[in-house]
C-alpha positions in Angstrom: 46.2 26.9 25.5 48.0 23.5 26.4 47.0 20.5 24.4 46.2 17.4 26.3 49.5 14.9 26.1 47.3 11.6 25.0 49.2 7.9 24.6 48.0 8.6 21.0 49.7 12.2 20.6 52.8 10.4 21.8 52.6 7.7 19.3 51.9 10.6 16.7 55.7 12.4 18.1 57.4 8.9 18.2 56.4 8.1 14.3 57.1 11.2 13.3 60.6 11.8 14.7 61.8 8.0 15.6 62.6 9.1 19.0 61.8 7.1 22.1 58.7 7.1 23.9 59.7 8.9 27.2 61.6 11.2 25.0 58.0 11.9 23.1 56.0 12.6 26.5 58.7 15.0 27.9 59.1 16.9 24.4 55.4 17.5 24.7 55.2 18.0 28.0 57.7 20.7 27.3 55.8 22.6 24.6 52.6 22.1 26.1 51.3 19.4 24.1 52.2 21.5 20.6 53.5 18.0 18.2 55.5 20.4 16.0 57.4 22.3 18.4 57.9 19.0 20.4 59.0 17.7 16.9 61.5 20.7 16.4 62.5 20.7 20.0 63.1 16.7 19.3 65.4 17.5 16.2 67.3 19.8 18.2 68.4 17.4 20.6 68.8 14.8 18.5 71.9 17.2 16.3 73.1 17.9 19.7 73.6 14.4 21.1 74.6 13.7 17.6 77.4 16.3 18.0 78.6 15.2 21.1 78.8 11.9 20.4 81.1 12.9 16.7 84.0 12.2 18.9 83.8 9.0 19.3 85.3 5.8 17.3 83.6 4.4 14.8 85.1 1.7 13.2 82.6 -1.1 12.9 79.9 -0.9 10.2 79.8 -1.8 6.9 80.0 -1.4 3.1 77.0 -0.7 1.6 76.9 -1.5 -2.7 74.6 -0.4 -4.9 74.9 -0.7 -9.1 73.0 -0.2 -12.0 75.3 -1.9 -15.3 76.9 1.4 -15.5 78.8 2.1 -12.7 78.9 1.1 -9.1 78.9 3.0 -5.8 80.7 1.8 -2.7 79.8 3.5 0.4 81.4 2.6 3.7 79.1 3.5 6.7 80.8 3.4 10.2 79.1 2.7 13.8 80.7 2.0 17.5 80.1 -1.9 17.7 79.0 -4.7 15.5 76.1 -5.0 17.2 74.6 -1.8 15.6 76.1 -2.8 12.3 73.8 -5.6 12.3 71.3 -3.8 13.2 68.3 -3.4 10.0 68.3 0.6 10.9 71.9 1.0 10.3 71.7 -1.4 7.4 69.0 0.7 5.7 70.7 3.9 5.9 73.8 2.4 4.5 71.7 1.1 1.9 69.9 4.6 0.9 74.0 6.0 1.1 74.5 3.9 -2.0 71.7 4.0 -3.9 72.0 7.9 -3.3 75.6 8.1 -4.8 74.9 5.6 -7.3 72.1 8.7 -8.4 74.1 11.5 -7.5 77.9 10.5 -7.9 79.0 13.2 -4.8 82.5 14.2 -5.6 83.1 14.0 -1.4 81.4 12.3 1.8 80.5 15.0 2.8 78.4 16.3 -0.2 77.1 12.5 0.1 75.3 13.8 3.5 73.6 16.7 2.1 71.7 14.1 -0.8 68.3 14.1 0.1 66.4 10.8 0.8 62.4 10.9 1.6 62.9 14.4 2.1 65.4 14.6 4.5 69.2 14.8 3.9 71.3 11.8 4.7 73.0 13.9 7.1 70.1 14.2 9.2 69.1 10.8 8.8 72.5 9.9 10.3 72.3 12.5 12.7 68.4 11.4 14.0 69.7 7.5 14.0 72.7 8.7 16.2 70.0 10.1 18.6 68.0 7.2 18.8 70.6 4.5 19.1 73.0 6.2 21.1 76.3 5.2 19.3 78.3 7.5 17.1 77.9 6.9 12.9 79.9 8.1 9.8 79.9 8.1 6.4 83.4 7.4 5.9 84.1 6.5 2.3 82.0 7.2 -1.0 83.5 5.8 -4.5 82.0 5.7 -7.6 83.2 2.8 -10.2 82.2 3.2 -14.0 81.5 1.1 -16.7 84.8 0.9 -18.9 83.7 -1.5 -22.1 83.8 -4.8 -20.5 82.6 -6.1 -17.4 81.7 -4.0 -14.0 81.2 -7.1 -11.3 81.2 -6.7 -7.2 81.8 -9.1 -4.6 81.1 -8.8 -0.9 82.7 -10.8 1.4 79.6 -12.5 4.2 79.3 -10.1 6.4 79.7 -7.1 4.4 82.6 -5.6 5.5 85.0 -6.0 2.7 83.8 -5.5 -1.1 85.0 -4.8 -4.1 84.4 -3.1 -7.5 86.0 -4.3 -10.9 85.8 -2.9 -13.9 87.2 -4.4 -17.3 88.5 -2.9 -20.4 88.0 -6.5 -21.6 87.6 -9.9 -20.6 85.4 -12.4 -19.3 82.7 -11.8 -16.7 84.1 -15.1 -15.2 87.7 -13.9 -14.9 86.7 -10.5 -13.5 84.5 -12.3 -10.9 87.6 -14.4 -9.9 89.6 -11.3 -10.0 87.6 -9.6 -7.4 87.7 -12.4 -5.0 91.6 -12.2 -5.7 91.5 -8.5 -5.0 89.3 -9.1 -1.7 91.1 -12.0 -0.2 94.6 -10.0 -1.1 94.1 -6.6 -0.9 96.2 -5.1 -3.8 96.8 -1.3 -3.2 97.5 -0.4 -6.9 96.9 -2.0 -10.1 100.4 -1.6 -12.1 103.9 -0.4 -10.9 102.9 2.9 -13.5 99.8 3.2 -10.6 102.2 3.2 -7.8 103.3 6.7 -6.5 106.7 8.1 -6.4 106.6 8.9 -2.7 105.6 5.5 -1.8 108.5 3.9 -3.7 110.8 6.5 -2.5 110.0 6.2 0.7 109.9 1.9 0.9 113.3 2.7 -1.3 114.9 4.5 1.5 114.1 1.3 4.3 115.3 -1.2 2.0 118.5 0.6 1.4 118.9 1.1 5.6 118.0 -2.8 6.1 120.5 -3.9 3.2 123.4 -1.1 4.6 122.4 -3.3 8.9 122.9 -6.3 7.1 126.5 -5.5 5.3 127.4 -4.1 9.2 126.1 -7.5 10.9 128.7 -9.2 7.9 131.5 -6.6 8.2 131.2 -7.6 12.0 131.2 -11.4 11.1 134.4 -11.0 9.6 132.8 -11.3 5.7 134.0 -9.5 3.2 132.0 -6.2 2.2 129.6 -6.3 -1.2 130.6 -4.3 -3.8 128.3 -0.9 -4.2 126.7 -2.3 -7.7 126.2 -5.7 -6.1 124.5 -3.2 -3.5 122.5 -1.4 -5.6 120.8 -4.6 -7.3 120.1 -6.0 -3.7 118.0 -2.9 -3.4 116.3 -2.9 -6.8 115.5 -6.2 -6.5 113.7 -6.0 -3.5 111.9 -3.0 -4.4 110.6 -4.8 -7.4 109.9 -7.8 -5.2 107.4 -4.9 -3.0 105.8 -3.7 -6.1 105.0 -7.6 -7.2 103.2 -7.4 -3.6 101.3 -4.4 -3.5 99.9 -4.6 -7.1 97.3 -6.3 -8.8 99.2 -7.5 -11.6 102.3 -8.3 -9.7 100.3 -10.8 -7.9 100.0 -14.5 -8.2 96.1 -15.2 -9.2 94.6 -17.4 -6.1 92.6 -18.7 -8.9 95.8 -19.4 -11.6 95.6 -23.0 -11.9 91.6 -22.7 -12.9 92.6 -20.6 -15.6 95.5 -23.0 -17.0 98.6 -20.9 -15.9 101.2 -22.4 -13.3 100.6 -21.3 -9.6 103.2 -18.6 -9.4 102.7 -16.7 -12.6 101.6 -13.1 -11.9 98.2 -11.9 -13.2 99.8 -9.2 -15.7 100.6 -13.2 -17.6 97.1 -14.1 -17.5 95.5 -10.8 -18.7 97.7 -10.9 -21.7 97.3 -14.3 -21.8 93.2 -14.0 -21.8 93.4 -11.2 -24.1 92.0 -8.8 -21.0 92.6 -5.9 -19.3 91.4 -4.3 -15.7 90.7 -0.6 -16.2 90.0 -0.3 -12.5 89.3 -1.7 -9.1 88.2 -0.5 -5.6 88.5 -2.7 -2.1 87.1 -1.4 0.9 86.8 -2.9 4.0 85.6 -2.1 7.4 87.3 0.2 9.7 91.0 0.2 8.0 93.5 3.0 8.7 91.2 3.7 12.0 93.0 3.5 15.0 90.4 1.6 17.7 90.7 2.4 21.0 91.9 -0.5 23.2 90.6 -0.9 26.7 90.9 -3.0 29.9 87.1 -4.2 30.6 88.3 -5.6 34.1 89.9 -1.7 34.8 86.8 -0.3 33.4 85.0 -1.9 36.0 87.3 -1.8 38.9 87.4 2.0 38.2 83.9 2.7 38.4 83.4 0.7 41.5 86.1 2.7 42.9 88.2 2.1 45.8 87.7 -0.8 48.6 
């Protein structure tokens, strides 16, 4: 026996399952008029639209941060276009992403999906949001920053898509906050030359030594006499020490040096010893790095699907 499909049952569906209001009424319509069954046959289609849209690039979104005094979670949540990422559904999931890890500290993203939230996992509240909104989301990143003794600050940059986690050995709460919007505005990959992999200075080794090796050809061909192969060698070290000033925190010059009485080229490891502090770690995230977007022709786009004159 069919139940009648009433503007009030659809409402019913529609609060239950977020979906959109035709999507209610044919749902019903479908399972004569039973709301759970229309609710399960909803779900359904929601995790396969979900999975067909997986494919696509997300690399707009934002990073979501939660904290409680003892540690921080970052969570970066990715969607198609900014215009989602603005949106307050979007935002609230990203939101219960980080409050979630900040609970749970998931060792992987993807155990970050299967927390449950309001008795769903995060996963399907990804997976129902992707149904309703029609653009592909991801939980891309999840780490977890812990107290270490001294200060744990943030800073997110307007917008929310770049922030950043400090946490001090020791120090001032002032300097670390100054630190972070150092770390944001710079984007330091390591902290020390100790932090910095082998394979990355091997590898940044190896394209020094081929641009110092171009350069003694493009003088050999000038007529100039060739540099000794210890004068050679230092060219190389010293630019690979010039790379690790650049890619590490305390290799940096401090945006901030002057404030904190030290001359405006003096790297931050001279300030930390200098302020009697020490950063134990940091994180940076920021929206959509490392993923490769798509580029299109809009005018082509177009053109195409008019097809031709």
């Amino acid at each position: 026996m069919s139940t009648p499909i009433t503007a009030a049952l659809i409402k019913e569906l529609r609060e239950r399952t977020g979906a959109g209001l035709s999507d209610c009424k044919k749902a019903l319509e479908a399972t004569a008029g039973d709301l759970a069954a229309a609710a399960e046959k909803l779900r359904m289609e929601g995790a396969a639209k979900a999975d067909k849209k997986a494919s696509r690039t997300a690399a707009e979104g934002m990073i979501a941060v939660a904290g409680d005094g003892r540690a921080v979670a970052l969570v970066e949540v990715n969607c198609e276009t900014d215009f989602v990422a603005k949106g307050e559904e979007f935002r609230a999931l990203a939101r219960a992403a980080a409050e979630a890890a900040l609970a749970h500290r998931p060792a992987t993203v993807e155990a970050l999906g299967a927390l449950r939230v309001d008795g769903q996992t995060l996963d399907e509240k990804r997976r129902a949001l992707v149904a309703k909104i029609g653009e592909n989301l991801a939980f891309r990143r999840c780490e977890i920053v812990e107290s270490a003794g001294g200060p744990l600050v943030t800073y997110v940059h307007p917008g929310d898509r770049i922030a950043v986690a400090v946490a001090m050995q020791r120090g001032e709460e002032t300097l670390a906050r100054d630190l972070a919007m150092h770390i944001a505005a710079m984007s330091p990959r390591y902290l020390d030359a100790a932090s910095v992999p082998g394979e990355v200075l091997e590898a940044e080794r190896k394209i020094i030594a081929a641009q110092v090796a171009q350069q003694q050809e493009e003088e050999a061909a000038a007529g100039k006499k060739p540099k000794p192969a210890e004068i050679v060698a230092r060219m190389v070290d010293g630019k690979l020490r010039k790379f690790i000033e650049e890619i590490t925190l305390h290799g940096q010059a401090f945006v901030k040096n002057e404030a904190h009485g030290m001359k405006a080229d003096e790297p931050i490891e001279k300030l930390l010893k200098a302020k009697n502090a020490a950063v134990a770690r940091f994180v940076r995230m920021a929206v959509g790095e490392g993923i490769e977007k798509k580029q299109s022709d809009f005018a082509a786009e177009v053109m195409a699907q008019v097809g031709p004159r």
